[in-house]
Each structure stands twice: as C-alpha cells, then as structure tokens.
N, C-alpha and C positions, 0 to 999 in steps of 0.2 A: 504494500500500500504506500504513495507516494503522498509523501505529506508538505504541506508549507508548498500547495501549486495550485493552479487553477484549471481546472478540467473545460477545454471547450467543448460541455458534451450533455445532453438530457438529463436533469436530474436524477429521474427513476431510472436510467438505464447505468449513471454512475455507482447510485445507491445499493443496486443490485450488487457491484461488484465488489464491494466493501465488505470486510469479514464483520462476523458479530461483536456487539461487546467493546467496541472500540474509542466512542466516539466520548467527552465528559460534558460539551455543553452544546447545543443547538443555539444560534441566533442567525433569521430568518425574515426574510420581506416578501411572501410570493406575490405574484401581480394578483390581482381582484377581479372579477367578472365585472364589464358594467355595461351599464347602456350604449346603444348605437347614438353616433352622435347624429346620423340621419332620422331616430328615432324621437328626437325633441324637437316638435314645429316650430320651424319659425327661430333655428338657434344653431342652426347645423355650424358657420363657418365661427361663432362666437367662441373667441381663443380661453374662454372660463367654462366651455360643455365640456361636460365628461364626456370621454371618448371609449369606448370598448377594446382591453389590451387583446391585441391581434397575439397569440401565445398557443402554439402549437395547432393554433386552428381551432379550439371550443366553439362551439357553436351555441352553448346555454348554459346557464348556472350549473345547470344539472351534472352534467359532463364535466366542467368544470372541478365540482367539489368531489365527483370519483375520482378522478385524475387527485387530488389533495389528498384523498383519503389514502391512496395507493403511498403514494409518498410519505404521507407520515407515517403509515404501517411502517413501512423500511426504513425509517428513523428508530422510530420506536426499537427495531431487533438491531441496530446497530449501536445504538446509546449503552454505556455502562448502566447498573443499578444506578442509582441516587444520582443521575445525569440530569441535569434541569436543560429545558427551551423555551425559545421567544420568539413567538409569529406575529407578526405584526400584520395588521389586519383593520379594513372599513368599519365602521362602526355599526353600518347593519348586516355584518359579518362575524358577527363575535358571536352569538347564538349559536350558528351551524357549526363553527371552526372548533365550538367549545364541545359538543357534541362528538365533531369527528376524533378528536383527541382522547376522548373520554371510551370512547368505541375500540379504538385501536391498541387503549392499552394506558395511557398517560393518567394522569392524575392534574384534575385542573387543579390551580391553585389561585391566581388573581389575574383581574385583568390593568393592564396600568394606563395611563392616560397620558398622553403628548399635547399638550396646550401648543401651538406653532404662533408665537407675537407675530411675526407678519404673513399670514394666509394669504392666497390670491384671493382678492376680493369679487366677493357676489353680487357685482353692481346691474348688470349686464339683466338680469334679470329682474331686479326690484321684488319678487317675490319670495326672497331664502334667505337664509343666513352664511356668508363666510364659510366653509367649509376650514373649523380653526382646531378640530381635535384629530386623533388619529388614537387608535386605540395597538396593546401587543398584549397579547395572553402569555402567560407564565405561566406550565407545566411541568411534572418532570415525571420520571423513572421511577415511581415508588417514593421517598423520603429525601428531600435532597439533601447529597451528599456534601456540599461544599456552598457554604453560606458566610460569607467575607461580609462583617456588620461594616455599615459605614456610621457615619454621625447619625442620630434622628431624624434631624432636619433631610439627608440624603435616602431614609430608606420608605419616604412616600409612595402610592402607587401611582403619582403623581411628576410628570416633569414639564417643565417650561423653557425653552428654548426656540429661537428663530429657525424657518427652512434653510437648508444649506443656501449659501451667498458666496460673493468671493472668490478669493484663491480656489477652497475647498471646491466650488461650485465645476460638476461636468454635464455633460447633456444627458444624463441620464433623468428621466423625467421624474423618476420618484428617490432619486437617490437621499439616503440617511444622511443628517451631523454625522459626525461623531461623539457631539455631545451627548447621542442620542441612544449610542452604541457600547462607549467606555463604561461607562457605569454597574450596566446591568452585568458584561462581559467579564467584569472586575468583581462583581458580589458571586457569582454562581461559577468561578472558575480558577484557577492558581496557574503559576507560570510553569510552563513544562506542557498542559495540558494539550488536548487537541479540539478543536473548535471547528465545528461543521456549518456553510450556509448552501444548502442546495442551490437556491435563487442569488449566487452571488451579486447579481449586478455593478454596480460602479465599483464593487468592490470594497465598501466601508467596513462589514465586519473585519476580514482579514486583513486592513488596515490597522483597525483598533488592536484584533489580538497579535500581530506586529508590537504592535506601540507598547502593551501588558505583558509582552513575553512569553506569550501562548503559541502553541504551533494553530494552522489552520488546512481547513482542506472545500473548498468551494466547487459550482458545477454553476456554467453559466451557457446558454445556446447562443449567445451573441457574441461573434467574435470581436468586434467593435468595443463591448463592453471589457472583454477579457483584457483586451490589451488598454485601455483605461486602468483596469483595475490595476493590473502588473503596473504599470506606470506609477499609481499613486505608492503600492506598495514598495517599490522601490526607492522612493524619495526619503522614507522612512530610515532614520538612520539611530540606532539603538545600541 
C-alpha cells in the first residue's frame, strides 16, 4: 500500500484495493447531488444557482446515495477499531448520510457546524437566505480511539471561519480552509498516523495532515485537481 500519494483513480475502485484494518482517521468532502440548474425558471445563467455536480454520471439522489453507501461500507472494513470520520455534507443531507453511516457499521456521534462570514450572497433571488452554514458529521469505528482535548472554547460542534480567499484560494469550487481541516485532523489523530480522503479534491486534507505530521492517502478522478493538490502539498515545508 502506497502511502503519502494521491491516487488519480475512482474512489471505490481505490478502496477496494486497500487491505483491512488500516486506515486511523477518515476526513472527507464528497460532492452532493443537486438541482439542475436548467431546473430553476427563470435562473439558469445566474452565477449564485446551484448547479448539479456532473460526478461519475448520477442521474438522481437515489443513485447517488448507493454509490455513498458503497463507499462508506469500504471505509468502514478498512478503518482501525476506534478510527473516527468527517463527511462533510449539505444540510438537507445530514439525515440520509447519518442513516447511511449508521447502516454500514459506524456509530454517529455529532454533527458540527461551519458558520462561513463571507457566503456568496443570495441577492439574485430576493427570496432565501445566504447559503452561510455547511454542516460534517463525526462518526467513528466503535469508541474512539484517539481524542486530543483542545481548550473548551476549541472543542465546540461549532466553527467560524471565512471561505477559502487568497493565496490559499484554487478553482476548485468547493474547496476547504484549512482552518476548517487542522482542527478536527489534530483532535481525532497523532503524528505517525494514516489519514484517508477518498474525495481528495484540491487536496486540503492531505495538506493539513502534511502540516500535523500525519501520513495521508487520497483518491481523486480529476487529474487537474491531483496535480493542484500535489502542488499545494509540496509547498508545505515541515
């Protein structure tokens, strides 16, 4: 098993080849099902419609959440006992995801919340709110194994932090902080360990566990992204 690389390759078809037992922390962004954006009259070219992630070809929720469920099953047989994850996840998505986790074997435990100070704004519409929260359930392996206290004030189910901006900022459209990343990667994990994100995209977890001294092992289908990611992770100097 090659570790600290990034697989240009299908998640579940990487997961497969991973022996059991292996893996101490999950952190995770998979893309979301959503609307067509030819699906909202009257809104299709408006740069604040949600678009439907084009992602192996799904054609409904439905399909969709098999495909998720497949995959965290092979989480699940690859994670150590007391291996804690962190899927991040829409907020009218936290229902199903909590279910499918709960199915396959995990043990839910909390969901946390991402307050984002500067959201794109939902002006375009006049009938909504902001879209300013972002939700990641926190599950693990039976009892978790590795629980690194921070201050009080740090071990809210709560954080606040701006969208990535900046330096840090790539075109990856949903890409993580790191602020957003370090924290949780640092309470549920130790240096030495190995850290899985199937959905790597920009590459921010294996960034972070770079930066904490964790080994990592990612699976991304977008070659564009991989080499992004490798990028960033290499700038990291430890």
């Amino acid at each position: 098993m090659e570790i600290n690389i990034i697989h240009n390759q299908s998640c579940l078809e990487g997961l497969r080849n991973l022996p059991e037992i292996c893996i101490d922390l999950i952190f995770t962004d998979p893309p979301y099902y959503q609307y067509r954006a030819q699906d909202v009259k009257g809104l299709k070219n408006h740069k604040d419609v949600i678009t439907e992630f084009d992602f192996d070809g799904f054609k409904s929720e439905e399909e969709y959440l098999q495909f998720l469920e497949q995959v965290l099953s092979e989480c699940y047989r690859v994670c150590k006992p007391g291996a804690s994850a962190y899927l991040w996840c829409g907020d009218d998505f936290v229902s199903y995801f909590n279910r499918i986790v709960e199915r396959v074997g995990f043990q839910f435990r909390k969901v946390i919340h991402w307050h984002k100070t500067n959201p794109f704004p939902a002006i375009y519409t006049r009938k909504m709110y902001a879209n300013s929260m972002e939700m990641m359930i926190h599950f693990t392996k039976g009892s978790p194994k590795t629980w690194n206290h921070k201050s009080v004030n740090e071990m809210h189910n709560f954080i606040q932090t701006p969208i990535c901006m900046g330096k840090e900022r790539t075109k990856h459209k949903t890409q993580k902080p790191l602020k957003v990343c370090l924290p949780y990667i640092e309470i549920s994990s130790n240096e030495g360990d190995l850290v899985l994100d199937p959905f790597l995209g920009s590459g921010s977890t294996a960034v972070a566990a770079k930066m904490l001294k964790r080994n990592y092992i990612g699976f991304e289908l977008n070659a564009e992204f991989c080499e992004i990611a490798n990028k960033r992770i290499n700038e990291i100097l430890i």
